[in-house]
C-alpha positions in Angstrom: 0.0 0.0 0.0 1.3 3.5 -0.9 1.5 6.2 1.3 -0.5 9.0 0.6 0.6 12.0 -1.4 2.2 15.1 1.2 -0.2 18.3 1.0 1.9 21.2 -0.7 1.9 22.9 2.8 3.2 19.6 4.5 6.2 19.1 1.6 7.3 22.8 2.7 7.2 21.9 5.9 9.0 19.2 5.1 11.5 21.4 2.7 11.7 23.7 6.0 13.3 20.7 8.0 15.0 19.3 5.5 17.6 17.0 7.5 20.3 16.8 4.5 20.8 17.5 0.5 19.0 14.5 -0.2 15.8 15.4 1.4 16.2 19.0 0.3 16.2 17.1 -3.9 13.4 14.6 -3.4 11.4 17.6 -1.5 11.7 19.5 -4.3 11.1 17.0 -6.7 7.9 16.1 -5.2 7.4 20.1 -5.0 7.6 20.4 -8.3 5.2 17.2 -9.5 2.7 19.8 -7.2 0.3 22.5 -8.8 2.7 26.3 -8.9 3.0 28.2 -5.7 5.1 30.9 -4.1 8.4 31.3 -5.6 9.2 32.9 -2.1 9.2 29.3 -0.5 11.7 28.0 -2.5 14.0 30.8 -3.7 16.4 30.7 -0.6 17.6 27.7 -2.4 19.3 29.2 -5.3 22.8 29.8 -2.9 22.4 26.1 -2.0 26.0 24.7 -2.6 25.2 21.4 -3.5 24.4 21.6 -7.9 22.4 18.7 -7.1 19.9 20.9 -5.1 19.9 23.7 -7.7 19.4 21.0 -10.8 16.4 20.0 -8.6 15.6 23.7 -7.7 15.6 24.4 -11.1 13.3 21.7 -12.2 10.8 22.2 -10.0 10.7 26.0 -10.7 9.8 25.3 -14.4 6.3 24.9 -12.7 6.3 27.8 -11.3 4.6 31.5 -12.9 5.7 34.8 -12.6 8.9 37.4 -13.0 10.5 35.7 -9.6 10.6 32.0 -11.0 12.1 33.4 -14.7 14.5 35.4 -12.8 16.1 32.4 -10.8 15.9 30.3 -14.0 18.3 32.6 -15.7 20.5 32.9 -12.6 20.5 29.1 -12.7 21.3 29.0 -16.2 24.6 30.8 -15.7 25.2 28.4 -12.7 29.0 26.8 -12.9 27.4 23.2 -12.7 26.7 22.0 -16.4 24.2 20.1 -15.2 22.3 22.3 -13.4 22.2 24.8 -16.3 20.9 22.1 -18.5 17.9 22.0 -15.9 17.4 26.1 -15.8 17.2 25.6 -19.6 15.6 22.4 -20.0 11.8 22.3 -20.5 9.9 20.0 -18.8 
């Protein structure tokens, strides 16, 4: 039996109280499988040192409307990680 799907407000919790980079990814991965929300909740992520954060980051912002979610796609696409510029330019 499958656990049932995290609310949006329960996955930023969760985001919130992220334990390590690898809850911080499959948070936003799950984030980004979600309908769009505040850019706000997720921006503070951009600095994140780990690319594997930002290429998630990036991914899940593609859902996202608005100037805020463009803006941190093209700061993401100049990132120094090749692969997380591929996911600031990378439709999904």
């Amino acid at each position: 039996m499958n656990d049932p799907e995290l609310t949006k407000p329960q996955l930023l919790e969760k985001l919130r109280n992220a334990a390590d980079d690898e809850d911080l990814i499959v948070t936003l991965y799950d984030l980004g499988r979600r309908s769009r929300g505040d850019v706000a909740d997720v921006a503070y992520l951009v600095d994140n040192p780990n690319p594997e954060v930002r290429s998630a980051l990036a991914w899940a912002l593609h859902r996202y409307r608005g100037t805020e979610a463009r803006q941190l796609l093209t700061r993401l696409a100049t990132d120094p990680d090749p692969e997380v510029r591929n996911a600031a330019t990378k439709r999904r």
